[in-house]
C-alpha positions as CSV (number, residue, x, y, z in Angstrom):
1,X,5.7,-12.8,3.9
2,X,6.6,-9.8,5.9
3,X,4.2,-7.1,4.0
4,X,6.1,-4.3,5.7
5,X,9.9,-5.5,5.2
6,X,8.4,-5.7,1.0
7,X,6.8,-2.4,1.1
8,X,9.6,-0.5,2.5
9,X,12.1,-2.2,0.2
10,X,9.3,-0.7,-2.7
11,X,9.6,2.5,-1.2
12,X,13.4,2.7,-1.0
13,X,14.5,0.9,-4.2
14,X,12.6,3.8,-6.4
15,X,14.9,6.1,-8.3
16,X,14.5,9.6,-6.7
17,X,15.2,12.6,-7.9
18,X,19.3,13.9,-6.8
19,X,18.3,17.1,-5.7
20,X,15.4,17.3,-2.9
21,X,12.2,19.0,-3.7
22,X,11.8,20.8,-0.8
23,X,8.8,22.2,-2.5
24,X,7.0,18.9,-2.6
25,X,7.6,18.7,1.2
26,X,6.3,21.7,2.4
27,X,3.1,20.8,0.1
28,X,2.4,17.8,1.9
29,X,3.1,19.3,5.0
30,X,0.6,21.9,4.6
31,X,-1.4,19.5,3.2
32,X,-1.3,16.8,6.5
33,X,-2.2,20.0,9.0
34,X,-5.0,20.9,7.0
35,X,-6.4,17.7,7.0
36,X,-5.8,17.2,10.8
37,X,-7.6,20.7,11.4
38,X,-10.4,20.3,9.5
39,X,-10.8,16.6,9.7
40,X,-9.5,15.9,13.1
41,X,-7.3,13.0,11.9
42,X,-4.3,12.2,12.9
43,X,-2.0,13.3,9.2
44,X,1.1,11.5,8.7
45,X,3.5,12.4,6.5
46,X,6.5,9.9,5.4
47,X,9.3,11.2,3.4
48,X,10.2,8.0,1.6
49,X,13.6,9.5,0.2
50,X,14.8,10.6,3.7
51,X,13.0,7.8,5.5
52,X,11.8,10.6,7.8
53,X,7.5,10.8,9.3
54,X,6.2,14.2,10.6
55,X,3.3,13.7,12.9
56,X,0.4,16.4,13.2
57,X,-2.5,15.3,15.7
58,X,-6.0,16.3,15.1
59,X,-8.5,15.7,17.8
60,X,-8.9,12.0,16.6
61,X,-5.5,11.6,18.4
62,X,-7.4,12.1,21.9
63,X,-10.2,9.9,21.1
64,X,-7.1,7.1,21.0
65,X,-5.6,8.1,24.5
66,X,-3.3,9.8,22.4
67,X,-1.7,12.7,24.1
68,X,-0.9,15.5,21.3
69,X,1.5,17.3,23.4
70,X,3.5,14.1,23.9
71,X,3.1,12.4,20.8
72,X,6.3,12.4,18.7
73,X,5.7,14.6,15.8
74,X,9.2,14.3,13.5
75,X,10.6,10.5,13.9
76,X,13.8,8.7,11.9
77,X,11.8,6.4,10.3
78,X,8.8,6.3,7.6
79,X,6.8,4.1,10.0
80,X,4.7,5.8,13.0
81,X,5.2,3.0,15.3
82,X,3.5,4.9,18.2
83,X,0.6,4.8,16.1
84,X,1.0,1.2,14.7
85,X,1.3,0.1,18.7
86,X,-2.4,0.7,19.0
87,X,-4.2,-0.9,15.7
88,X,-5.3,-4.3,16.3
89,X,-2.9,-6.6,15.2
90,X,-4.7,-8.7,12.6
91,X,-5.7,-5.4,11.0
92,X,-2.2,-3.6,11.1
93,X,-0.6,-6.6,8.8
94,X,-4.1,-6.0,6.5
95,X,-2.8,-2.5,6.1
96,X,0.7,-3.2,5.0
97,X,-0.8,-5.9,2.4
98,X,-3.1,-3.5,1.5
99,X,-0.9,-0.2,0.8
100,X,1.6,-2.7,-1.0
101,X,-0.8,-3.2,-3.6
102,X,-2.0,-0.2,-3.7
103,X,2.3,0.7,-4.3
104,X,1.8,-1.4,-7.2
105,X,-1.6,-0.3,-8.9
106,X,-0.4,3.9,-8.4
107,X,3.2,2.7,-10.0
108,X,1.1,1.2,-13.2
109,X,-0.7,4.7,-13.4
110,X,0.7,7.5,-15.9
111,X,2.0,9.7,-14.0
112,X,-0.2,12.9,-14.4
113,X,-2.8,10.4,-13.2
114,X,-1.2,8.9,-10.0
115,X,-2.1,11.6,-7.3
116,X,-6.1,11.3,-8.5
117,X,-6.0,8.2,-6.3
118,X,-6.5,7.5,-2.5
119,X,-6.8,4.4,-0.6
120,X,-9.4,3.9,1.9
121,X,-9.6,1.0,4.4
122,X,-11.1,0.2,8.0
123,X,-9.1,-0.5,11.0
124,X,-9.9,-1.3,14.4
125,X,-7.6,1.4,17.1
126,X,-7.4,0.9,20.9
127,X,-8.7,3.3,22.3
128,X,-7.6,4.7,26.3
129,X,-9.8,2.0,27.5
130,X,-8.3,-0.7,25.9
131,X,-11.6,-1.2,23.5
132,X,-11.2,-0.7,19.7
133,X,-12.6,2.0,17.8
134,X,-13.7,1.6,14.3
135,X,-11.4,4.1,12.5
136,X,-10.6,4.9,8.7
137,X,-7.3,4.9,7.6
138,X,-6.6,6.9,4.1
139,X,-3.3,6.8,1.9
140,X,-2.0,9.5,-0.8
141,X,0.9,9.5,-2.6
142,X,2.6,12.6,-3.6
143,X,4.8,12.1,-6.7
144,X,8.3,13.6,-7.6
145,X,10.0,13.1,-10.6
146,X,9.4,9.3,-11.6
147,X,9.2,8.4,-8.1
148,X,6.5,8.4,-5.5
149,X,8.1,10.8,-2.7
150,X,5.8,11.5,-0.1
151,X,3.1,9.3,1.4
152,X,0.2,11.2,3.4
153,X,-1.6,8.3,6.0
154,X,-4.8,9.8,7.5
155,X,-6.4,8.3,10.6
156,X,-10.1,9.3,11.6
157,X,-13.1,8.2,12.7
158,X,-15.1,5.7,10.3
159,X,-17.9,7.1,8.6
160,X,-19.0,3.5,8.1
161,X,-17.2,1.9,4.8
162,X,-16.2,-1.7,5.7
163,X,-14.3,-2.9,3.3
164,X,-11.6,-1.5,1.8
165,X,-11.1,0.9,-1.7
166,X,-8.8,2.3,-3.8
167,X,-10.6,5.4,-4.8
168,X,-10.7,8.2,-8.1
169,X,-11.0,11.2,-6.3
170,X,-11.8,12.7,-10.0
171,X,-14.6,10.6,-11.4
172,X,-15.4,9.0,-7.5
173,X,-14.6,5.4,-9.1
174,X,-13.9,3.1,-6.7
175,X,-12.0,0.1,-7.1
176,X,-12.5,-2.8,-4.6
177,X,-9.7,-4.8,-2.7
178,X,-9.3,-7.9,-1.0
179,X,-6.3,-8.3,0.6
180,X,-7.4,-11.4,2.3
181,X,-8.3,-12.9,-0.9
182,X,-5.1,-12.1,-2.6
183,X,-4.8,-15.9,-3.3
184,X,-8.3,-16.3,-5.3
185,X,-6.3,-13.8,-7.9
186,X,-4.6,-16.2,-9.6
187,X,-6.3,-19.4,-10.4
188,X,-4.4,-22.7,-9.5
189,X,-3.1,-23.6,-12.6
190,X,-1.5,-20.2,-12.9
191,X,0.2,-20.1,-9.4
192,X,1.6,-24.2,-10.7
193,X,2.8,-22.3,-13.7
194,X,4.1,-19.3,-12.3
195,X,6.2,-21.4,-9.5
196,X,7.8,-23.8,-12.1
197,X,8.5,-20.4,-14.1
198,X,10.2,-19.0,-10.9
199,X,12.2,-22.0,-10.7
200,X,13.7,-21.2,-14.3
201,X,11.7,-23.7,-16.2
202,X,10.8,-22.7,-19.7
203,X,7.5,-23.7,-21.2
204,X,8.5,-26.8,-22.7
205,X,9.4,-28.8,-19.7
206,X,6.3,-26.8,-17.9
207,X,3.5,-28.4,-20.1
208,X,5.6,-31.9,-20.1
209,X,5.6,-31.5,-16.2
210,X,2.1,-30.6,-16.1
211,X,0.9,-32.7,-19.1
212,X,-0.6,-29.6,-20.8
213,X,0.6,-28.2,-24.4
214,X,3.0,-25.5,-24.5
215,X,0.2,-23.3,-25.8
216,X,-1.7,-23.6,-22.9
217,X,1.1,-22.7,-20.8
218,X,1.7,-19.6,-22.7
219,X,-1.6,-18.8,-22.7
220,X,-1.8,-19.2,-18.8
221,X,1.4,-16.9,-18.6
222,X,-0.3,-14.4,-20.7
223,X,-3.2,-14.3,-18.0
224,X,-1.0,-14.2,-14.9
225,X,1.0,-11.0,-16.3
226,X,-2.6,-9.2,-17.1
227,X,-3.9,-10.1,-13.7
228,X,-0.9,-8.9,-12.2
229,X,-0.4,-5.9,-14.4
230,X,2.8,-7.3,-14.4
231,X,4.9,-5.9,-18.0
232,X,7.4,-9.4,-17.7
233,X,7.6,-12.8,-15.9
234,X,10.2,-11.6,-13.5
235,X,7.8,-8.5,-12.4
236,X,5.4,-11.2,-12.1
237,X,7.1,-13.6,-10.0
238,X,7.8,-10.2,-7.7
239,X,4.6,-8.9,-7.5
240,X,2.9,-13.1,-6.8
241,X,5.8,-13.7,-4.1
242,X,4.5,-10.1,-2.4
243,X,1.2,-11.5,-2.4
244,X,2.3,-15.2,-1.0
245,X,0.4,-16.7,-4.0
246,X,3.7,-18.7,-5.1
């Protein structure tokens, strides 16, 4: 799986709005150099309708060997690869497993309840002297329309969560997630069904193949779309191939 080839394809296969909200824009623009000014991160802000990033360096960006004055602050692209170049590898493809499901659980969200949530994860940044800081690395997601337009990545120092959270900035709820133990979500029975499903078998020849009743196999699809939050078998089969569980 490349986690950042199936997030991108998330971000660009939503259905955005015709006309751009330039509104929205200058919101999370405002938004990104408040929070690099008072928090000294470095804000990024991706445009995922124009695939475009705007880049405002807080003081975190000099702890990095960063150079604010020569650090490209508008790029083509909703990646920041300058950025990306100096998180330790292991922990850069964590991030993109990571913000792909947390694509996922904000798209199941109402949508006056999708911008109450944040993401907050650990990551390990290189700093001038080639060792790695322990940083914190937040995502929010600005909606427009029925589609999630703007995504605000946050990079500061680590107040000292380890793992990683996908937090209610309403009620302070946090909801804990293990990328790296994306394949204990499914049990194995249900990634045996849910590969034979993906190869177009029905249940029948499922619970002949598997020597199970066709109950139980419906029961175990019934469980692998409410563990997925998935609303169909072909959402399912999308979401568990995302996840590398089938």
């Amino acid at each position: 799986m490349n986690p950042e080839k199936n997030l991108y394809k998330e971000f660009t296969a939503q259905q955005f709005d015709r006309d751009i909200n330039h509104d929205i824009l200058q919101e999370g623009l405002l938004a990104a150099r408040i929070y690099a000014s008072t928090e000294c991160a470095i804000a990024v802000l991706s445009d995922l309708r124009t695939d475009r990033s705007y880049i405002c360096p807080g003081e975190a960006a000099a702890i990095l060997g960063l150079d604010a004055a020569t650090l490209t602050h508008e790029t083509g692209s909703v990646w920041e690869t300058e950025i990306f170049s100096i998180i330790h590898p292991d922990d850069l493809r964590r991030k993109h497993v990571e913000e792909l499901n947390f694509f996922h659980f904000i798209s199941r969200q109402p949508r006056n309840r999708q911008q109450r949530f944040y993401l907050a994860s650990p990551l390990r940044m290189r700093t001038k002297s080639g060792q790695y800081a322990k940083m914190l690395h937040r995502i929010f997601y600005f909606t427009s329309g029925n589609a999630i337009r703007l995504a605000l990545c946050l990079y500061g120092i680590n107040p000292g969560i380890d793992s990683t959270l996908i937090i209610n900035s309403v009620t302070g709820e946090t909801i804990h997630v293990d990328s790296q133990g994306c394949d204990r979500l499914l049990s194995e029975r249900e990634r045996s069904v849910l590969a034979l499903v993906a190869n177009g078998m029905k249940s029948k020849d499922i619970a002949e193949i598997l020597c199970i009743s066709p109950y139980t196999v419906n029961r175990h699809r019934q469980n692998i779309l409410y563990k997925l939050q998935a609303a169909n078998s072909t959402e399912a089969i999308r979401i568990a191939r995302d996840l590398d569980l089938i």
